[in-house]
C-alpha positions as CSV (number, residue, x, y, z in Angstrom):
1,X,148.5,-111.2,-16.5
2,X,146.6,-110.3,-19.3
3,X,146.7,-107.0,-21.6
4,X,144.2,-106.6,-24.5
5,X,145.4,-104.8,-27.3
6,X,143.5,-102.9,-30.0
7,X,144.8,-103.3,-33.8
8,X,142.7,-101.1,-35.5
9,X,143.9,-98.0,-33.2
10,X,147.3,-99.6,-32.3
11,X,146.7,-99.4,-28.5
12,X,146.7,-101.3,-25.3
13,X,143.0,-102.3,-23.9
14,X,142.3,-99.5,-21.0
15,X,140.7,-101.9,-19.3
16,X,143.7,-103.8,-18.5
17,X,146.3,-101.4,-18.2
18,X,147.1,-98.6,-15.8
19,X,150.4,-96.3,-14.8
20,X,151.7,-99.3,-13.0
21,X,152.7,-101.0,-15.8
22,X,155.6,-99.8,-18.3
23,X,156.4,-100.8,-22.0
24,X,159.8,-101.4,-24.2
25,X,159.6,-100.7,-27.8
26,X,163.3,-101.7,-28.2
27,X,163.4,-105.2,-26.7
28,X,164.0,-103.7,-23.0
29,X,166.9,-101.4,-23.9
30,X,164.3,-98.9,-22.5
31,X,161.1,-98.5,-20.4
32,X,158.5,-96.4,-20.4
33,X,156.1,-95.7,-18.0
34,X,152.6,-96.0,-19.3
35,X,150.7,-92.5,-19.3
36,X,146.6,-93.5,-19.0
37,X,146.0,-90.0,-19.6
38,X,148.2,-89.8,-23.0
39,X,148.3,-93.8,-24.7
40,X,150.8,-94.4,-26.5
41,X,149.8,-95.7,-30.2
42,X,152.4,-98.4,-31.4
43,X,151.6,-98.5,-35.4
44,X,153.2,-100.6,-37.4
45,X,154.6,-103.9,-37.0
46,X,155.9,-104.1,-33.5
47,X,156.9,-106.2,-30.8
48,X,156.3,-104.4,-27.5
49,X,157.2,-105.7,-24.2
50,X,155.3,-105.0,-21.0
51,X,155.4,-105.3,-17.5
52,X,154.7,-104.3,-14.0
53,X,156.8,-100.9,-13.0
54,X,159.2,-101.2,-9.9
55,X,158.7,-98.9,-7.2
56,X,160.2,-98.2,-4.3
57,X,160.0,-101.7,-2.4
58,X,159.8,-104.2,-5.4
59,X,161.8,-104.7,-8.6
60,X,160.6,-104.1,-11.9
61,X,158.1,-107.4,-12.5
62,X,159.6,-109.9,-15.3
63,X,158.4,-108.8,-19.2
């Protein structure tokens, strides 16, 4: 999988990203699902984990 990401506005590509994937900001302590119609900005130096959300049939995909 790929996921473009934008440094200058400290997003996630749109192209590559929907509400199906969901993102950790604390290593995977926590997920949150990605909202397409509110991005998240991530400024600063960060390491942010992503991945496919689970749903009802399939587990959370790996990070």
């Amino acid at each position: 999988m790929y996921v473009g990401i934008n440094d200058v506005s400290n997003t996630f590509e749109t192209t590559y990203i929907s509400s199906a994937m969901e993102y950790s900001a604390d290593d995977g302590a926590t997920w949150t699902t990605y909202d397409e119609l509110n991005p998240p900005e991530f400024p600063g130096d960060l390491t942010i984990l992503l991945r496919e959300r689970g749903g009802q049939y399939l587990p959370p995909g790996a990070a």
